[in-house]
C-alpha positions in Angstrom: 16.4 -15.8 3.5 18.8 -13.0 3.2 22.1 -14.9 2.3 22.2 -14.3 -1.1 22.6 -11.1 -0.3 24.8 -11.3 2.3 27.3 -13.6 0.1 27.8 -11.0 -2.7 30.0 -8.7 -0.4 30.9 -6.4 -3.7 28.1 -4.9 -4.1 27.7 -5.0 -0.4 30.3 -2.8 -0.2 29.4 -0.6 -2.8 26.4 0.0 -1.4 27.8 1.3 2.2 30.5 3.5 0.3 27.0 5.1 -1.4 25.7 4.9 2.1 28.3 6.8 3.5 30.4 9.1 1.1 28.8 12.1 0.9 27.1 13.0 -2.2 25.9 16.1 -3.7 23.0 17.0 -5.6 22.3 20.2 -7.2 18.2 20.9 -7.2 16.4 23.4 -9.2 18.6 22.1 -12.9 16.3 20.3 -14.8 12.3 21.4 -15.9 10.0 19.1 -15.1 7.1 18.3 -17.4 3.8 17.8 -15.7 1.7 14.8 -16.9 -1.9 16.2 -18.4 -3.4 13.0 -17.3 -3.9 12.8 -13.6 -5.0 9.1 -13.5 -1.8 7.9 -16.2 1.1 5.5 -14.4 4.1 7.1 -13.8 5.7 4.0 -12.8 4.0 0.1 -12.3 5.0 -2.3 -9.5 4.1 -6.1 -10.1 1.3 -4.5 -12.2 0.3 -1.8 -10.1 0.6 1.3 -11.4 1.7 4.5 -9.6 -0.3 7.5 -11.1 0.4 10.8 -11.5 -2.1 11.8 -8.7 -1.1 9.7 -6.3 2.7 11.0 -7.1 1.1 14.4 -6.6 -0.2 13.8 -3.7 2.5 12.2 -1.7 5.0 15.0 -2.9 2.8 17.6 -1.4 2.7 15.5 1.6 6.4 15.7 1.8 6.7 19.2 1.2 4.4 20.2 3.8 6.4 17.9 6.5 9.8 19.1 5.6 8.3 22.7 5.5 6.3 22.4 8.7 9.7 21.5 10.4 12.2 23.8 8.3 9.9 27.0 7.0 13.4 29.0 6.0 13.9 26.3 3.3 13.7 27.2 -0.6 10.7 25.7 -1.4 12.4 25.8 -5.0 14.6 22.8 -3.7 11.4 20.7 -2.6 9.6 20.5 -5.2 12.5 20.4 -7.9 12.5 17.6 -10.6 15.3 15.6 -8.5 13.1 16.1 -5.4 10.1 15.0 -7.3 11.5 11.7 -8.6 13.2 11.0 -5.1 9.2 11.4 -3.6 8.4 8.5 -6.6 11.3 6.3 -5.8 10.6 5.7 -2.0 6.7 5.0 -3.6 7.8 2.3 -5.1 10.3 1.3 -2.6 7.0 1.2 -0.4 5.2 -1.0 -3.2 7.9 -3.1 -3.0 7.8 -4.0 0.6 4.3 -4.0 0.9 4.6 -7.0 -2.1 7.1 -8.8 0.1 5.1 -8.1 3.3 1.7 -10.2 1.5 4.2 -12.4 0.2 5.6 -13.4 3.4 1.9 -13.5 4.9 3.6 -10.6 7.6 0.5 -9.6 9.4 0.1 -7.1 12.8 -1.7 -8.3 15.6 -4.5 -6.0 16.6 -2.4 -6.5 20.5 0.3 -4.6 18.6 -1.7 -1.9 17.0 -3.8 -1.0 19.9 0.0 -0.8 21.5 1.8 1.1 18.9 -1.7 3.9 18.9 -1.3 4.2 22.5 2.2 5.1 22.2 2.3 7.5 19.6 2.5 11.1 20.2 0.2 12.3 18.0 -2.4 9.9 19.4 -1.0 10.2 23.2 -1.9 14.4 22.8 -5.5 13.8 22.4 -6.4 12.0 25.8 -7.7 14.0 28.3 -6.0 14.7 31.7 -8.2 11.2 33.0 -6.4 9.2 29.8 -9.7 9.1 28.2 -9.0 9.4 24.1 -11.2 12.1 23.2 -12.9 10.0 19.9 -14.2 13.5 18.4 -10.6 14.6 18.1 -9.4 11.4 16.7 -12.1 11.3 14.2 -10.4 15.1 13.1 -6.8 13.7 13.6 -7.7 11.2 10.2 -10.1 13.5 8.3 -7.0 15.9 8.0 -5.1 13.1 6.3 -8.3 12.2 4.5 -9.2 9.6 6.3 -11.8 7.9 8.4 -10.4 6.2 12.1 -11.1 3.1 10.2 -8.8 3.8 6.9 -6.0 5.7 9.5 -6.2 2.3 11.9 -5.9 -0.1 8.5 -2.8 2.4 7.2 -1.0 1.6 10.4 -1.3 -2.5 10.1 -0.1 -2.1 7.0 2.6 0.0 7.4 3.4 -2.0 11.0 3.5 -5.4 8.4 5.8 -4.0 6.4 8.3 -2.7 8.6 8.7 -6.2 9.6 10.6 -7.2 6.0 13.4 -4.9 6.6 13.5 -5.2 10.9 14.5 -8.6 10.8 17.4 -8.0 8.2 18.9 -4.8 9.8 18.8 -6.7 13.5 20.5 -9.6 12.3 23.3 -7.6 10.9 26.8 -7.8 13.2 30.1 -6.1 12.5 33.5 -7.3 14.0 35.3 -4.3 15.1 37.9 -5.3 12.4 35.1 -4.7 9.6 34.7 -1.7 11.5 38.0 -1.0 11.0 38.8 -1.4 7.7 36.0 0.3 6.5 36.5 3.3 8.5 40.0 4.1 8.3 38.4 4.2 4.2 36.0 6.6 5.2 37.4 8.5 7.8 41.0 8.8 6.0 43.4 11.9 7.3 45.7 13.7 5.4 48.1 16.6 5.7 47.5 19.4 3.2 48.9 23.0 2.5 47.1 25.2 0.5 47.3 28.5 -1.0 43.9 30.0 -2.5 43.5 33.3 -5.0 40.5 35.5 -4.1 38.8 37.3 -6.8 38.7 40.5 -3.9 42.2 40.7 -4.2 42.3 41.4 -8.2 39.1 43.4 -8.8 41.3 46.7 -8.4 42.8 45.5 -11.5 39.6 45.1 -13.5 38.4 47.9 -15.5 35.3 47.6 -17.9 33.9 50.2 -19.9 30.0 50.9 -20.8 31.0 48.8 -24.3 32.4 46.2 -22.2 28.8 45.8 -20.1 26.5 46.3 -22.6 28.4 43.5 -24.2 28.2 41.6 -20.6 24.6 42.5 -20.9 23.8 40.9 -23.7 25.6 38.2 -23.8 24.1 37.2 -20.2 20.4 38.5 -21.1 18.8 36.1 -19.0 20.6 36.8 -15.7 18.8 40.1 -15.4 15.6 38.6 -16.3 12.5 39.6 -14.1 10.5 37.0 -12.5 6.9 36.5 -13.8 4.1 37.9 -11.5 0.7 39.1 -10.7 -1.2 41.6 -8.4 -4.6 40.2 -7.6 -7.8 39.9 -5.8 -8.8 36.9 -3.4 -11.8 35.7 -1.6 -11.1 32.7 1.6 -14.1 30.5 3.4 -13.3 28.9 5.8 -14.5 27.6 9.1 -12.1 29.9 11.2 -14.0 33.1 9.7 -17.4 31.4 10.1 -16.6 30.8 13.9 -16.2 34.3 14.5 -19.4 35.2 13.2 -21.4 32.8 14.7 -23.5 33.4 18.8 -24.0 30.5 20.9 -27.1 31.1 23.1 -26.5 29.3 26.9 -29.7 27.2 26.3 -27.9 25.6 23.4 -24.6 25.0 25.2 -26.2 23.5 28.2 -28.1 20.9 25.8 -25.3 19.9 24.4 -23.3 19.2 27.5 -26.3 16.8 28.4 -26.4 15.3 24.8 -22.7 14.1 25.0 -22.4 13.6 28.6 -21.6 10.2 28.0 -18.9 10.8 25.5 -17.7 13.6 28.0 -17.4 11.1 30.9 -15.3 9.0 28.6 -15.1 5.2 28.9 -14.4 2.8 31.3 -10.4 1.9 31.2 -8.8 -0.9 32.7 -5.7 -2.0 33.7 -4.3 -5.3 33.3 -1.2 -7.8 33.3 -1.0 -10.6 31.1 1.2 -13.8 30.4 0.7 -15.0 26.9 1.6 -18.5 25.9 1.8 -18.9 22.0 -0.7 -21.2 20.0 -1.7 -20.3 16.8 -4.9 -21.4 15.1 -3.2 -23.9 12.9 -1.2 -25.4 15.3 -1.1 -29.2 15.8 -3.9 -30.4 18.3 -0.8 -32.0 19.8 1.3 -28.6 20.1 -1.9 -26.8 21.3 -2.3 -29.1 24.1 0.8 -28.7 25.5 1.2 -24.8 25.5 -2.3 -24.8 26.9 -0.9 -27.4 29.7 2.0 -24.8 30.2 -0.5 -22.2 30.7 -2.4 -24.3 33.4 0.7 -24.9 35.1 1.6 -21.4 35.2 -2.3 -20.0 36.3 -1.6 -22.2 39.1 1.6 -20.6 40.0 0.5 -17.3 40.1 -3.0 -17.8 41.9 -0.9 -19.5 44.2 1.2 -16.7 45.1 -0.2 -13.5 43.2 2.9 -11.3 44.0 5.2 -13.6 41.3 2.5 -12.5 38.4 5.1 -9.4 36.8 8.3 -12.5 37.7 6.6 -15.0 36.3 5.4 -13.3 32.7 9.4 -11.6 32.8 9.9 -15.3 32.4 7.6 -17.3 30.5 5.2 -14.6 28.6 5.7 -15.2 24.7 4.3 -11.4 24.2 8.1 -10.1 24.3 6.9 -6.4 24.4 4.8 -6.8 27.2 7.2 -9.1 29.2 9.6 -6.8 29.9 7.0 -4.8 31.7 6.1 -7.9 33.8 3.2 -8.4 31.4 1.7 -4.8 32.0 -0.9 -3.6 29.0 -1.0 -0.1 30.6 -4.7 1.3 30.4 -7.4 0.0 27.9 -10.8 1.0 26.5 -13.3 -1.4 25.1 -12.1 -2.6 21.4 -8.4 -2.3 21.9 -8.1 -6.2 22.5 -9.3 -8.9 20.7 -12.5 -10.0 21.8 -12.0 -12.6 23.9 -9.7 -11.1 25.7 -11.5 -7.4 26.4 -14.5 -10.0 27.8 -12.4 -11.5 30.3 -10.6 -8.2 31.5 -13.8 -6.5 32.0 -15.4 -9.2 33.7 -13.1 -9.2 36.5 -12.3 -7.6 39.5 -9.4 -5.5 40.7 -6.7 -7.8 41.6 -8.6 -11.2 40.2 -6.6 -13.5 38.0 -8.4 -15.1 34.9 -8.8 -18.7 34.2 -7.0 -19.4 30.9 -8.0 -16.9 27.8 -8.0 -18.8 24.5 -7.4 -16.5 21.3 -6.0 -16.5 17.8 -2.2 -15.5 19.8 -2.8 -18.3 21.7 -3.9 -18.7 26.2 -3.7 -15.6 27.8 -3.7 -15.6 32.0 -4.8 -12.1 33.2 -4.6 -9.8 36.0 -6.5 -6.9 36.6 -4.6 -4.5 38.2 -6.7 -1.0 38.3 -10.1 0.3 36.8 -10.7 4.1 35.5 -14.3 4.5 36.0 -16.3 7.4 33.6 -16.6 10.5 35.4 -18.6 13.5 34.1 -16.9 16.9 34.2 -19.2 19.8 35.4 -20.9 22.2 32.7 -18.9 25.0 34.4 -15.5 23.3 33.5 -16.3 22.0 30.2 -17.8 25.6 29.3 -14.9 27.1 27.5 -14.3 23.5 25.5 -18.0 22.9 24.8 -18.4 26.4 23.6 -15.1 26.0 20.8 -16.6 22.5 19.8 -20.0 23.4 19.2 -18.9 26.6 17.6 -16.8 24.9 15.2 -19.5 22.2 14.5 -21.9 25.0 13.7 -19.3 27.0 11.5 -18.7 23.2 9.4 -22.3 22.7 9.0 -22.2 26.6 7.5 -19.1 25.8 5.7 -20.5 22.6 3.7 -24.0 24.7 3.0 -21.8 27.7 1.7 -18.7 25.4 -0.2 -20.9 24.9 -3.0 -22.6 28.9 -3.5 -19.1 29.4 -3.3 -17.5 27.3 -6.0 -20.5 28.4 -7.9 -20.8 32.1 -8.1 -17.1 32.2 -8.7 -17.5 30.4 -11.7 -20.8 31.7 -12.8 -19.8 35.1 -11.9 -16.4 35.0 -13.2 -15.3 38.6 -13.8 -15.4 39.6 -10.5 -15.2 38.3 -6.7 -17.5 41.1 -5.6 -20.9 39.9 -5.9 -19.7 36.4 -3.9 -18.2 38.8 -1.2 -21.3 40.2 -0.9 -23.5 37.3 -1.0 -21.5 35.7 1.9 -19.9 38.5 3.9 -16.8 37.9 3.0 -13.6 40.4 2.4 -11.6 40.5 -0.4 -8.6 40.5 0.0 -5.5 41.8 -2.4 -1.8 40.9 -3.1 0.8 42.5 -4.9 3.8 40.6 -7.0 3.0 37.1 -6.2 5.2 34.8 -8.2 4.5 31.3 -10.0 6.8 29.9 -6.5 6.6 31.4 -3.1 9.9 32.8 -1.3 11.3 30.4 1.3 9.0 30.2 4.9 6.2 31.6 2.9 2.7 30.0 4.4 -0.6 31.0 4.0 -3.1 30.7 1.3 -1.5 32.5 -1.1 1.7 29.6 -0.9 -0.4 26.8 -2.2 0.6 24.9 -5.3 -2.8 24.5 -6.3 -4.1 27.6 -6.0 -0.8 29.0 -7.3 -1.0 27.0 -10.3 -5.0 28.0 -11.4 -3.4 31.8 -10.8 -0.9 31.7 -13.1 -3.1 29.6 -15.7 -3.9 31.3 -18.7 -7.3 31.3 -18.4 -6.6 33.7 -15.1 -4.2 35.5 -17.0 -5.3 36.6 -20.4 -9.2 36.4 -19.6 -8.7 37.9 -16.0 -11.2 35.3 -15.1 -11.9 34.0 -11.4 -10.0 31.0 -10.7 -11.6 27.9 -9.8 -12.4 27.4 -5.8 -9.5 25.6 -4.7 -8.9 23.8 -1.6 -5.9 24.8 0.2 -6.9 23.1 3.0 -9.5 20.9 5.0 -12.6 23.3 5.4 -10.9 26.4 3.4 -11.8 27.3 -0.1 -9.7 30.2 -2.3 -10.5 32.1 -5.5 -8.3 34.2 -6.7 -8.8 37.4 -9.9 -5.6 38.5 -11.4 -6.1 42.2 -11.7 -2.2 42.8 -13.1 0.3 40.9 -15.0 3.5 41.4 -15.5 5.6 38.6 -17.4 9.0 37.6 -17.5 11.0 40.1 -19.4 14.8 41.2 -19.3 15.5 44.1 -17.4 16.6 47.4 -19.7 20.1 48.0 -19.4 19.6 51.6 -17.7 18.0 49.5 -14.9 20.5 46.8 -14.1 23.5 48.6 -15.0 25.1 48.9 -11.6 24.4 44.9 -11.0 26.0 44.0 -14.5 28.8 46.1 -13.7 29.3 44.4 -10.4 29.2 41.0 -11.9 31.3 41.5 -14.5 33.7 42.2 -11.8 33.7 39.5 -10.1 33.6 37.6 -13.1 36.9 38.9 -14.2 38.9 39.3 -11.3 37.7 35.2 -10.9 39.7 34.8 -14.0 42.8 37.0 -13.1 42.6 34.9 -9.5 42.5 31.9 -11.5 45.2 32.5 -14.0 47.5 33.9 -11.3 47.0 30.4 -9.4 47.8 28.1 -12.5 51.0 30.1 -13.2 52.1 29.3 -10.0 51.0 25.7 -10.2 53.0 25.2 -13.2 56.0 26.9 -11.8 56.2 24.8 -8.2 55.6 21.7 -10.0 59.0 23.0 -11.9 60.6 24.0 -8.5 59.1 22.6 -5.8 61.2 24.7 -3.2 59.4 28.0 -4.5 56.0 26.9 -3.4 54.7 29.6 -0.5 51.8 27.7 1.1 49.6 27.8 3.6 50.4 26.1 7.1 50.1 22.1 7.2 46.7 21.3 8.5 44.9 17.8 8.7 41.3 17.1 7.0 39.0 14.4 7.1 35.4 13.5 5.6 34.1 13.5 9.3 35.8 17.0 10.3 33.8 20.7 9.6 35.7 21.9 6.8 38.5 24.8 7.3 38.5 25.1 3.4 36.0 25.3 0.6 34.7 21.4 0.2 36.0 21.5 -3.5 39.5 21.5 -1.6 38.7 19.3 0.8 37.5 16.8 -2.0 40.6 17.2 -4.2 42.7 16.7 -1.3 41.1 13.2 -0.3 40.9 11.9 -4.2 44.7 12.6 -4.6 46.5 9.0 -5.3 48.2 8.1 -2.2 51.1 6.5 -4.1 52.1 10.3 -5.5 52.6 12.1 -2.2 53.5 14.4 -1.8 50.9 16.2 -4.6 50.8 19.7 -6.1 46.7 19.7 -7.1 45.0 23.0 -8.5 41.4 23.1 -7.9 39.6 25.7 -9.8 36.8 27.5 -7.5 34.8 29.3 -9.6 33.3 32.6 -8.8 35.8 32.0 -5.6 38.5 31.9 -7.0 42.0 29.1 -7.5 44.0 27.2 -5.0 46.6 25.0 -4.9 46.7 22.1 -2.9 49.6 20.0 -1.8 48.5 16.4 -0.3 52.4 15.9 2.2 51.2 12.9 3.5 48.4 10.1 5.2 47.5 10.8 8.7 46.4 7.6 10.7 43.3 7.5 12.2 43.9 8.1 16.5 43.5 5.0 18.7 39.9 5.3 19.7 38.9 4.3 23.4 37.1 1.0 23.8 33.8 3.3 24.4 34.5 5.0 21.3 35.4 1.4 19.3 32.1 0.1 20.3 29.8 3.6 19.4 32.2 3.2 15.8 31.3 -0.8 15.5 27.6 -0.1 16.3 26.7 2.5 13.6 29.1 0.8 10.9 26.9 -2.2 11.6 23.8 0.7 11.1 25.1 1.0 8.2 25.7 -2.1 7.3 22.2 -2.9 7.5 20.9 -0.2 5.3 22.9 -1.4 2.7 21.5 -4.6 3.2 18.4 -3.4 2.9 19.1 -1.4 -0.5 20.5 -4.7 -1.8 17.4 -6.5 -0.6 15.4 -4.0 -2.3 17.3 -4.1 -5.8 16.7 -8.1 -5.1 12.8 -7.4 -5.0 13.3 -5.2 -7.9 14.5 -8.1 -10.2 11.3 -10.4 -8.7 8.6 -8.0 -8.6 8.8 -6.1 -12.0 9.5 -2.7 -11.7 8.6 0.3 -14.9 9.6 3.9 -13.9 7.2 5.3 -16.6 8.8 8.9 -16.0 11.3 10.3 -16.9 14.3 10.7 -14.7 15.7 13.9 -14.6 19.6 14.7 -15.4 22.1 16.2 -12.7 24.7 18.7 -13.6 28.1 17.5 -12.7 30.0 19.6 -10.3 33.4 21.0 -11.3 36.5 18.5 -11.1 39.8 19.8 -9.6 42.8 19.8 -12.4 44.9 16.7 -12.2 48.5 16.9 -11.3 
């Protein structure tokens, strides 16, 4: 269904150069305007809209991921307008696929769910040492992402449905190692450069400014010594940790409640089982159904006949092409992982029996049962330490949703002050000093939260010095914050930033003595090329760590091969000048037939992402697509000078 596509090899091909030229985008440029309206479309899918809420709320989502695995990084960079808009395009790429996925009728077996939650790692950590899956924890594992086990489970279909539209595209995709070829000796170009580069260190001896000269500098850039906006303030948390530590557990209590969930500490019975599947869906042809249930007979036959071939015989003949490869093995199971047909049959038997044919919607199933995990209570003793945190935090949630509300209350109805609801409910208030509209990078804690950082910095915090609003920076944790100072943005007095504008100014200058110095050169080897004192010859490449600034680098690789050799100037800014002459193209080494094959394998990677970017555009034009916000503009990096 893909050959449209696949025929239209321009845009293809522009596609993978996007794919794999780097690109780079300056965050932090543009403002962003935030939509007053929580519940208004910021885009519309096939007449589902996108809304600013649910934008909101999948942009945090991403923030917290990428901080949770990078805490060093500017959280100015995540949640910039260009990061922002990036968060709502993959939405709608989602939309998209999900159309596509109902379209095609793609839908996941509850075989391969039950498979995909037993395999993943966030899942796998919350069995016990016995396998058991410990259902309280799961029950948490959604709730933090807002979820009931039910909504978490129906999340995972649908996302396992619509990975299927773009699986079957990428695995199709093949490269010949002469497409391979071609389009990485593009990419992967070398060429021999010389450079020579001007350093604003090397002229700042020959700057001199005078106290007109900054004050002039000073005014002229005002808002470089601006101060950043910011507020000292009070702040009152509840939340279940600090309930916890208040709360006694007498051993009566604990010992009841080991009896009360002995059962769900003893965990359920698992089993163990092998299975070869033989496809018949519901609609199939009485015809069609008759004979893959005749191949089923036949193969029951074979395998009661000699039980040892059962893992040979599914390698062979099992339709379930996941489990095949295993010689049909399911690993362990709990009631209501399988369909039900097939959970009947496995618990009915005996370790080592072999069902008589299974009939479900996948079609005959023949099973073996090849272990049993039987429930087996741990003693009070060894369970003490886990029974104790449980109930402990049970009691501090029940304390936490009778308290939530008092809270929220009394700091509005008390709003001058976080004393009396400190008081009330033992709590400490806390302070902070100089806390700014966006936290520094790796900042956690309370106090980093967008929400709450946004009701401190609104005006009704500000001006009125009222309480904020309890916000909830978290599941079980409520903040209200009281500014106590404010101190706006404001350029600094001159006295104060003196030294600072002198040293820019500086720098500033001597990057434009550097840079004059290198264009009168420039000019005067493209005279006289003999005159031209530069740098050893050195070979770059995209794929190669940089020994120059990438700005030279980039100039070097854009210069017209037809002109070599090439005299380029490529003005560095703040860094200063260079010039840059391109001798000559540097063919790519002979790689080693390991090396050709690891090359043809991720240009075919590649290959298939731009497939699936052209498939997506395709989608675009047949499911309508409105991006109701607005997109915000890049700035465009400085060019080098052309020869």
């Amino acid at each position: 269904m893909f050959d449209s596509i696949r025929n239209n090899s321009k845009i293809l091909m522009g596609l993978l150069f996007l794919l794999v030229i780097p690109s780079f985008v300056l965050f932090g440029i543009e403002g962003y305007s935030q939509f007053e309206d929580k519940g208004a479309a910021v885009a519309r899918v096939d007449g589902q809209k996108i809304t600013q809420s649910e934008w909101d709320a999948v942009h945090q989502q991403e923030v917290d991921r990428i901080r949770a695995s990078v805490p060093n990084l500017d959280p100015k960079l995540l949640d910039s307008a260009e990061a922002r808009y990036a968060t709502l395009e993959k939405m709608v790429n989602d939309r998209l696929i999900a159309r596509a996925s109902e379209k095609q009728l793609l839908v996941t077996s509850d075989q391969r769910l039950a498979r995909y939650l037993q395999q993943d790692p966030s899942i796998a950590g919350l069995r016990g040492a016995d396998g058991k899956l410990d259902m309280e924890r799961y029950r948490q594992l959604a709730a933090s992402q807002g979820m009931t086990p039910e909504m978490l489970e129906a999340r995972v279909r649908r996302d396992l449905s619509n990975q299927q539209v773009l699986a079957g595209l990428q695995a199709s995709v093949f490269a010949t190692q002469r497409q391979t070829d071609a389009a990485l000796d593009a990419y992967l170009q070398r060429r021999e450069i010389q450079v020579k580069r001007w350093s604003p260190a090397d002229f700042a001896a020959k700057v001199e400014v005078s106290d007109v000269d900054l004050e002039r500098y000073y005014k002229d850039h005002a808002e470089r010594f601006r101060s950043v906006e910011n507020v000292d303030l009070e702040y009152l948390v509840l939340d279940v940790a600090a309930l916890q530590s208040r709360i006694e557990l007498p051993e009566q209590d604990l010992k009841t409640y080991y009896e009360q969930n002995l059962q769900r500490l003893a965990g359920q019975e698992q089993r163990r089982a092998s299975h070869i599947l033989i496809n018949a869906a519901k609609d199939l042809p009485a015809a069609d159904k008759q004979k893959a249930r005749a191949k089923a007979e036949s193969l029951l036959a074979t395998v009661r006949q000699s039980p040892k071939t059962f893992a040979e015989v599914a390698r062979k003949n099992s339709d379930d092409t996941g489990s095949a490869a295993r010689g049909g093995d399911l690993d362990f199971f709990a009631r209501g992982a399988m369909v039900k047909p097939f959970e009947d049959a496995a618990f009915a038997l005996q370790k080592g029996d072999i069902s008589d044919i299974v009939e479900s919607d996948f079609g005959y199933h023949i099973i073996l049962l090849t272990d049993v995990k039987l429930p087996q209570a741990p003693s009070f003793e060894s369970m003490r330490p886990q029974l104790e945190a449980d109930l402990r935090k049970q009691q501090a949630q029940r304390q936490f949703a009778e308290l939530a509300e008092t809270f929220s209350n009394s700091v509005y109805e008390q709003s001058d002050s976080l004393t009396p609801v400190a008081e009330r409910l033992k709590l400490s208030v806390q302070k902070a000093q100089a806390l700014t509209r966006t936290p520094p990078p790796g900042a956690q804690g309370v106090l980093s939260h967008p929400k709450l950082l946004q009701a401190i910095f609104s005006e009704d915090a500000i001006a009125k010095r009222r309480n904020t609003a309890a916000v909830e920076v978290a599941p079980n944790t409520l903040v209200s914050a009281r500014v106590v100072n404010h101190r706006p943005a404001a350029v600094r007095p001159f006295a104060e930033v003196k030294a600072d504008a002198r040293q820019l100014l500086i720098q500033a200058q001597s990057a434009e003595l550097a840079k004059a110095e290198g264009q009168a050169r420039l000019a005067a080897w493209k005279t006289d090329a003999a005159q031209a004192n530069l740098g050893e010859a050195v070979t770059v490449s995209r794929d190669q760590a940089p020994a120059w600034p990438q700005a030279v680098i980039d100039a070097a690789l854009r210069a017209d091969p037809s002109k070599m050799p090439a005299l380029l100037g490529v003005d560095l800014g703040l860094q200063g000048f260079a010039v840059v002459r391109v001798n000559k193209i540097v063919p790519r080494p002979e790689s080693t037939a390991q090396h050709s094959e690891q090359s043809r394998q991720q240009f075919a990677r590649l290959w298939g992402q731009a497939e699936s970017q052209a498939y997506l555009a395709s989608l675009k034009s047949q499911f309508k697509v409105e991006m109701l916000a607005q997109k915000p503009k890049k700035l465009e990096g400085s060019e080098a000078e052309k020869p």
